[in-house]
SELUMDO-471646 format. One line per field, with one value per atom (N, C-alpha, C, CB): chain; atom name; x, y, z; residue number from 1; residue in three letters. Coordinates in Angstrom, 1 decimal, decimal comma. Each point is the difference from the previous one (the first is absolute). Last residue first. Glycine has a CB too. Layout:
REM SELUMDO-471646
chaine: [A/...]
atome: [CA/...]
east: [X/...]
north: [Y/...]
up: [Z/...]
num: [NUM/...]
residu: [ALA/...]
//
This chain:
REM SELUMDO-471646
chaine: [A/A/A/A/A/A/A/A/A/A/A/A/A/A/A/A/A/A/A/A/A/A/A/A/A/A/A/A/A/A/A/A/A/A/A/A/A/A/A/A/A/A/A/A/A/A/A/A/A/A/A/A/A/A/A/A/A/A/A/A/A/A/A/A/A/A/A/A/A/A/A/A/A/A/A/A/A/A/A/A/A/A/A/A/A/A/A/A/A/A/A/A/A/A/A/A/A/A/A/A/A/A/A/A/A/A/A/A/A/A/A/A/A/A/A/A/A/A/A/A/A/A/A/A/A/A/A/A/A/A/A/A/A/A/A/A/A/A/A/A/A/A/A/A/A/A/A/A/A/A/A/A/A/A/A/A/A/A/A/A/A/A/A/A/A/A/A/A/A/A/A/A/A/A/A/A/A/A/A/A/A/A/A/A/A/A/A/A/A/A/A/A/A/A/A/A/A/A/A/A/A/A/A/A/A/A/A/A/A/A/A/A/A/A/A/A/A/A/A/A/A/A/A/A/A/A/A/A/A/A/A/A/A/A/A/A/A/A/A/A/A/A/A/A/A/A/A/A/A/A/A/A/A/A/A/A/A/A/A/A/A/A/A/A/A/A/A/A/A/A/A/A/A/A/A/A/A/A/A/A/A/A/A/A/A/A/A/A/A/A/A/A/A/A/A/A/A/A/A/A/A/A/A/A/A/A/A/A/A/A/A/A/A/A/A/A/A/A/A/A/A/A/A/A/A/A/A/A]
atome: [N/CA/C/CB/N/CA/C/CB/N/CA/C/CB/N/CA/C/CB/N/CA/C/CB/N/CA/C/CB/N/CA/C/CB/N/CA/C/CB/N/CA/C/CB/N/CA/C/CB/N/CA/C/CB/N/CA/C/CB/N/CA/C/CB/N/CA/C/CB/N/CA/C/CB/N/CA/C/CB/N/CA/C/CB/N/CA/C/CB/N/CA/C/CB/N/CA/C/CB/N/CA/C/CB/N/CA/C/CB/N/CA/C/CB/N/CA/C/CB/N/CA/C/CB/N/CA/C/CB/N/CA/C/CB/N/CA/C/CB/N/CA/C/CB/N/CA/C/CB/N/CA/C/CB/N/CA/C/CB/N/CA/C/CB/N/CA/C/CB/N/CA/C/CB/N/CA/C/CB/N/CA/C/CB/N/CA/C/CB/N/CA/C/CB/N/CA/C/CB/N/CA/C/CB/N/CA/C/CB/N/CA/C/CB/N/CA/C/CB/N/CA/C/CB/N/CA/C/CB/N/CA/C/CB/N/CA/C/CB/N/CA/C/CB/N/CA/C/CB/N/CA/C/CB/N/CA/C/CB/N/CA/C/CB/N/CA/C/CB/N/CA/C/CB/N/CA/C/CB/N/CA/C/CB/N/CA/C/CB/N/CA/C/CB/N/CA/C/CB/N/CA/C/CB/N/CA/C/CB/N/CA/C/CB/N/CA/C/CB/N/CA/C/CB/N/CA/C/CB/N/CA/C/CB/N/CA/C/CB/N/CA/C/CB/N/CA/C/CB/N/CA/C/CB/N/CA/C/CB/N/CA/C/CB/N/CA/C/CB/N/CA/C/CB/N/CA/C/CB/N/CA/C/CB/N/CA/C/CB/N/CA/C/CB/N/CA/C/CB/N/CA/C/CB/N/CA/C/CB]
east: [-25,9/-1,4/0,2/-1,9/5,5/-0,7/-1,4/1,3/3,5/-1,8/-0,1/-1,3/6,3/-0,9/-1,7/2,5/3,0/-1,1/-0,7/-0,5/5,9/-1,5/-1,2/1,3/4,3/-1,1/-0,9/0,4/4,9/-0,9/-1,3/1,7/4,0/-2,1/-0,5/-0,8/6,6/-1,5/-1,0/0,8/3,9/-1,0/-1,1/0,6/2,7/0,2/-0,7/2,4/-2,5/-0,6/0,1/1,1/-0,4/-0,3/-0,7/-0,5/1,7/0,9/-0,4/2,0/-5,3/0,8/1,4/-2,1/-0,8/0,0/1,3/-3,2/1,5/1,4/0,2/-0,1/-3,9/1,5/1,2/-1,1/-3,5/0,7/1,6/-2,5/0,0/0,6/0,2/-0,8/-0,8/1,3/0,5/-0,6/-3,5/1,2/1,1/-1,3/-2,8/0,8/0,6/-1,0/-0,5/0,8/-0,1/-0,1/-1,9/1,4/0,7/-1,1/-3,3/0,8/0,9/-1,4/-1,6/1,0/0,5/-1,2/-0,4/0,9/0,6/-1,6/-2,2/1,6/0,7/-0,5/-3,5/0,3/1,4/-2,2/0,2/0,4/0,8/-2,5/0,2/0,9/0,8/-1,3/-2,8/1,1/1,6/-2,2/-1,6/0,1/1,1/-0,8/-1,0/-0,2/-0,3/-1,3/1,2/1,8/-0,2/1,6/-5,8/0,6/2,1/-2,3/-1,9/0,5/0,6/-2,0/0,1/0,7/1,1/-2,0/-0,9/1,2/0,5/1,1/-2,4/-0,9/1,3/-1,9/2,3/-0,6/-0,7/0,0/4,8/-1,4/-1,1/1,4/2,5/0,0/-1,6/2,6/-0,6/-0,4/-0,1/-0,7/2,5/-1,5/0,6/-1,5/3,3/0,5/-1,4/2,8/-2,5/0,0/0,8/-0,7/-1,9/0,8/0,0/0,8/-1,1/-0,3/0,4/-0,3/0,6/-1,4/-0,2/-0,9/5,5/-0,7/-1,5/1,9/1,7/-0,7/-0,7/-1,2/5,1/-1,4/0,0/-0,9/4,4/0,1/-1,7/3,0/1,1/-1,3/-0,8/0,1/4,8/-0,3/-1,9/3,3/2,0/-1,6/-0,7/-0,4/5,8/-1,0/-1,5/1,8/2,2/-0,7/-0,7/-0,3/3,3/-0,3/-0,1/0,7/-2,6/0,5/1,2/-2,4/-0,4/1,3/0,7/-0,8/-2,4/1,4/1,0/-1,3/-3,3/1,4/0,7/-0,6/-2,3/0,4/0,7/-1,9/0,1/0,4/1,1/-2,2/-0,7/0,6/0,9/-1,5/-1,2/0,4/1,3/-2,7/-0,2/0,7/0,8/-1,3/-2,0/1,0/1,3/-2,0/-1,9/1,0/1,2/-2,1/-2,1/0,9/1,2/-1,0/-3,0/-0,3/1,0/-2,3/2,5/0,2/-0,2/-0,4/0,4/1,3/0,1/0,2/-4,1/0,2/1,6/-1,7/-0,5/-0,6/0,1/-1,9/3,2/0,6/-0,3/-0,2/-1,2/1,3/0,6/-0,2/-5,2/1,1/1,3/-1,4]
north: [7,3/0,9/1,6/-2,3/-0,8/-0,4/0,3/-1,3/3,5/-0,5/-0,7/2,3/0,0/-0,5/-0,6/-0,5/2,6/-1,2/0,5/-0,2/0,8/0,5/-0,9/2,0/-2,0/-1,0/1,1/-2,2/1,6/0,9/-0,5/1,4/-3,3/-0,5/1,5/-2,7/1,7/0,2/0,0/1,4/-4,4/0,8/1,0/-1,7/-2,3/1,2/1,5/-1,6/-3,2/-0,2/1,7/-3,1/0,5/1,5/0,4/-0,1/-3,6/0,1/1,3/-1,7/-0,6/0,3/0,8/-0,3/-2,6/-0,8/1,2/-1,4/2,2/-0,6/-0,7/-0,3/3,4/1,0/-1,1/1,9/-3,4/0,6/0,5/0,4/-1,9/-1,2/0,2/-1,2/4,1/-0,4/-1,0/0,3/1,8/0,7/-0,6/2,3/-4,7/0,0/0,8/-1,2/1,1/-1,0/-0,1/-1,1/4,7/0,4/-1,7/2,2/-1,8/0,7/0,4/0,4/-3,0/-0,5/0,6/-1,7/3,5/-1,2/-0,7/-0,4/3,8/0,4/-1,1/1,9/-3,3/0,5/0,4/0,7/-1,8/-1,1/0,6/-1,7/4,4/-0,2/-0,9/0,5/0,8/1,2/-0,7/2,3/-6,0/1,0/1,0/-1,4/-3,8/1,2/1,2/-1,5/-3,0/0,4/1,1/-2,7/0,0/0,2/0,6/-2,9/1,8/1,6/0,1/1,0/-5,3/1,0/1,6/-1,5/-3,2/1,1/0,8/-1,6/-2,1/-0,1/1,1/-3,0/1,7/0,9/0,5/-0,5/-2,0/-0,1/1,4/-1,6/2,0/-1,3/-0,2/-0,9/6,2/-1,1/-1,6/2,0/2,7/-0,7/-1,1/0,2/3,9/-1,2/-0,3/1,3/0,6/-0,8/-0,8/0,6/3,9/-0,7/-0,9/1,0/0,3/0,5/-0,5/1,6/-2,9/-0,6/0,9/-1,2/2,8/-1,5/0,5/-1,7/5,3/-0,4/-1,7/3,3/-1,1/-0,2/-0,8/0,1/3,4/-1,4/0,2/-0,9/3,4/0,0/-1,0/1,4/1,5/-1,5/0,0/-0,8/3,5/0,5/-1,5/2,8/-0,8/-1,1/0,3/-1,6/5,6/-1,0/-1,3/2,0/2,4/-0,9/-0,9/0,7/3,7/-0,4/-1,5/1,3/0,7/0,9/-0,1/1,0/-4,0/0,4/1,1/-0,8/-0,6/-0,8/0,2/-1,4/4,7/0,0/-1,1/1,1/-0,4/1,1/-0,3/1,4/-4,9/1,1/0,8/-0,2/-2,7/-0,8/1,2/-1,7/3,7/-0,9/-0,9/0,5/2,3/0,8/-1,0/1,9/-4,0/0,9/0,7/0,7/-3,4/0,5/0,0/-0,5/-2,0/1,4/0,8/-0,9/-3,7/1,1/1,2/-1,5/-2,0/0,5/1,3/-2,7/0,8/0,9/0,2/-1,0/-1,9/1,2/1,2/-1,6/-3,1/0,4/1,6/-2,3/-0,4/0,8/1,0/-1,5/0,5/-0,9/0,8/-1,5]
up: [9,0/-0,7/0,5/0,2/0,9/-1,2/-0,7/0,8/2,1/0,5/-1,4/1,7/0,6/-1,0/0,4/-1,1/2,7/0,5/-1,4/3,3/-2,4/-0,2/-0,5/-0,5/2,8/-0,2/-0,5/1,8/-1,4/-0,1/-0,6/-0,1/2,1/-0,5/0,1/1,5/-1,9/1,1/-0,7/1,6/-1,8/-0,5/0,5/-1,0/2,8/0,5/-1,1/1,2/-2,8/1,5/0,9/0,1/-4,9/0,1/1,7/-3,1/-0,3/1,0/-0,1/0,1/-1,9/-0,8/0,2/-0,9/3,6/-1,3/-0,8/-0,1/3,7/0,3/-1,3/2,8/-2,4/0,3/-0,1/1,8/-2,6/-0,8/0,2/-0,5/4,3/-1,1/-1,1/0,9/2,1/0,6/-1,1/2,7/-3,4/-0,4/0,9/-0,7/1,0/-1,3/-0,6/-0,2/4,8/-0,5/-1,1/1,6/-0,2/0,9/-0,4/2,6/-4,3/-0,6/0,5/-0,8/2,9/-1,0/-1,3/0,8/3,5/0,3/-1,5/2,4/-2,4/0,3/0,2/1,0/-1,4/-1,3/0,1/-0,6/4,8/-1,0/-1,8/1,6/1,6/0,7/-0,8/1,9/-3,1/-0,3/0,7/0,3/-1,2/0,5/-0,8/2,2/-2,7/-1,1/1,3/-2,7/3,5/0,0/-1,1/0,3/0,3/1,6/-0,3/1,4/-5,1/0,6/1,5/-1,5/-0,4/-0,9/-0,2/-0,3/3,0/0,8/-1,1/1,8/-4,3/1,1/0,8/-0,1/-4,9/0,6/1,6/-2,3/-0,5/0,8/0,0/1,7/-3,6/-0,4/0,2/0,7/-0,9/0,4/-0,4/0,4/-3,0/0,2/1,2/-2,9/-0,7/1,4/0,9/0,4/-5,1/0,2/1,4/-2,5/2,6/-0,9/-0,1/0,1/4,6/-1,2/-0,9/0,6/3,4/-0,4/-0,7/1,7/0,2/-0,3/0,0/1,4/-3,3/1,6/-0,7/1,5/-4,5/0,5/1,1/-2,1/0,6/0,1/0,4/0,9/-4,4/0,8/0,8/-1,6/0,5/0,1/0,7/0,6/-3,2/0,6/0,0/-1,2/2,0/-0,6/0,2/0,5/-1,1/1,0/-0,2/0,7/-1,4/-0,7/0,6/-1,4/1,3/1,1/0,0/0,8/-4,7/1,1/1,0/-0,6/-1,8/-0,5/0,5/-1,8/3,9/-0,1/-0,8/0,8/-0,8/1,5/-0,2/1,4/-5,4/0,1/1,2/-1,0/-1,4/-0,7/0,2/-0,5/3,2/-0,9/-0,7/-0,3/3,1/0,7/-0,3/0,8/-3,0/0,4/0,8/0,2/-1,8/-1,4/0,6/-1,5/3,1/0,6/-0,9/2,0/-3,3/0,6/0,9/0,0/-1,7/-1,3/-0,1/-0,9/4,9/-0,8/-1,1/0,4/1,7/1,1/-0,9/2,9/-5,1/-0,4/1,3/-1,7/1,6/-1,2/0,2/-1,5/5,1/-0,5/-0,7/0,3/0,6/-0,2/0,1/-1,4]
num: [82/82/82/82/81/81/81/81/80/80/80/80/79/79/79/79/78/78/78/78/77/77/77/77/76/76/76/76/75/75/75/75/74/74/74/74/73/73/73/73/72/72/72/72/71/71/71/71/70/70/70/70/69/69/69/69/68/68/68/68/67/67/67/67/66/66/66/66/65/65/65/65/64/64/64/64/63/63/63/63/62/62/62/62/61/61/61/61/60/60/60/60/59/59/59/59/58/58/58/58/57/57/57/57/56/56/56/56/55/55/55/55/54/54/54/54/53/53/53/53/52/52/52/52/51/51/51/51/50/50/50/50/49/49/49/49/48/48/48/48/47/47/47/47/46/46/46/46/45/45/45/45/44/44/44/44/43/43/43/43/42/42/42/42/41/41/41/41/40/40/40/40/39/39/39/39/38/38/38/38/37/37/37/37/36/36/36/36/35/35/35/35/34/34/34/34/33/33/33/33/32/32/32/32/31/31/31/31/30/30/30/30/29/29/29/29/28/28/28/28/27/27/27/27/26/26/26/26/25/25/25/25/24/24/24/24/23/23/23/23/22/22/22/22/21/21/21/21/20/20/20/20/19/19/19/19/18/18/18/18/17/17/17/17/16/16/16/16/15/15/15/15/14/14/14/14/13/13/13/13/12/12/12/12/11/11/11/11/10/10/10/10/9/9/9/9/8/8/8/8/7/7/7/7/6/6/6/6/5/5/5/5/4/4/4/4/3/3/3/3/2/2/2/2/1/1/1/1]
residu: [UNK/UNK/UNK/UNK/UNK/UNK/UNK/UNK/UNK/UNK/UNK/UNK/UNK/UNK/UNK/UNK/UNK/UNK/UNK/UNK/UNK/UNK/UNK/UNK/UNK/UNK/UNK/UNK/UNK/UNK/UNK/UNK/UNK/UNK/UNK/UNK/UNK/UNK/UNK/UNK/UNK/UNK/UNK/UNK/UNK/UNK/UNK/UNK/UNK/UNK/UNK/UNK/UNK/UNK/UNK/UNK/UNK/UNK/UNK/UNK/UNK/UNK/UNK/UNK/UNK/UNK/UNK/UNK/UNK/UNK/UNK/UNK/UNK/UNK/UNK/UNK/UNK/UNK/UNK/UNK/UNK/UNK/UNK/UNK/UNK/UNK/UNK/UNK/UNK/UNK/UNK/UNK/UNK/UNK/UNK/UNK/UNK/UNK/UNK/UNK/UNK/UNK/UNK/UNK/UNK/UNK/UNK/UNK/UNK/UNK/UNK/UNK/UNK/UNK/UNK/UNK/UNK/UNK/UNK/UNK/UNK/UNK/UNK/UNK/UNK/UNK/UNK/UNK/UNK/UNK/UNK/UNK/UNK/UNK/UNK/UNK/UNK/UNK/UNK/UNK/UNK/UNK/UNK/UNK/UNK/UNK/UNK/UNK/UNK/UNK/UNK/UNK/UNK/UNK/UNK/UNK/UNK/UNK/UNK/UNK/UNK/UNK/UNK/UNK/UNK/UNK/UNK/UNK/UNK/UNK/UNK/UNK/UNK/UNK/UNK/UNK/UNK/UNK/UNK/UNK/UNK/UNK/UNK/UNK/UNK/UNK/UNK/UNK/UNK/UNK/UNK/UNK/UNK/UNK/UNK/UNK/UNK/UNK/UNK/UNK/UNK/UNK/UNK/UNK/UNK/UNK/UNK/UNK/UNK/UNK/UNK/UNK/UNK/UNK/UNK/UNK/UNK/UNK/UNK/UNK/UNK/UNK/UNK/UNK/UNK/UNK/UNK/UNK/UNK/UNK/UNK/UNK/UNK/UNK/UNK/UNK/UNK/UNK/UNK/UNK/UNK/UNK/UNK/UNK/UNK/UNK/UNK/UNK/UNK/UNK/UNK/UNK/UNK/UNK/UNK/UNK/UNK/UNK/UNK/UNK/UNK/UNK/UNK/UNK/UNK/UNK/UNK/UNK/UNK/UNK/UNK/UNK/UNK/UNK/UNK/UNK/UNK/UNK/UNK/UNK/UNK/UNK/UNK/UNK/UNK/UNK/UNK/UNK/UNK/UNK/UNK/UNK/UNK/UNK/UNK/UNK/UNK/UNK/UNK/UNK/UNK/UNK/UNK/UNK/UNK/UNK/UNK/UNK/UNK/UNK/UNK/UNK/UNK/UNK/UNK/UNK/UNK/UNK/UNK/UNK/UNK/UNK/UNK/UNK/UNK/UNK/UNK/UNK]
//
């Protein structure tokens, strides 16, 4: 889960966005967690690398305008759940 990819990065929480002063934002991939599907039929037809990126390149754009921070730059580090 999340929670526990969050509590394991101390450094990142702690050290690298405060210095950098940066927002740290962790976003879950779909059909993890509680982002589940409605349907189950085709479950896994929009579960790629490709897709994941996509909606992590759209909900840092929509963070960024949410918090007028459009000309900000992104520093992304990936992560695994096992």
């Amino acid at each position: 889960p999340i929670e526990a990819f969050y509590e394991s990065n101390g450094f990142m929480r702690s050290v690298l966005a405060p210095s950098l002063g940066g927002l740290l934002v962790f976003g879950e991939a779909r059909y993890y967690g509680q982002s589940q599907p409605q349907n189950n039929s085709g479950k896994f037809d929009f579960l790629s690398t490709e897709q994941i990126l996509a909606d992590y390149a759209s909900l840092l754009t929509g963070l960024k305008l949410q918090l007028n921070a459009t000309n900000c730059p992104v520093v992304s580090f990936g992560g695994s759940y096992g």
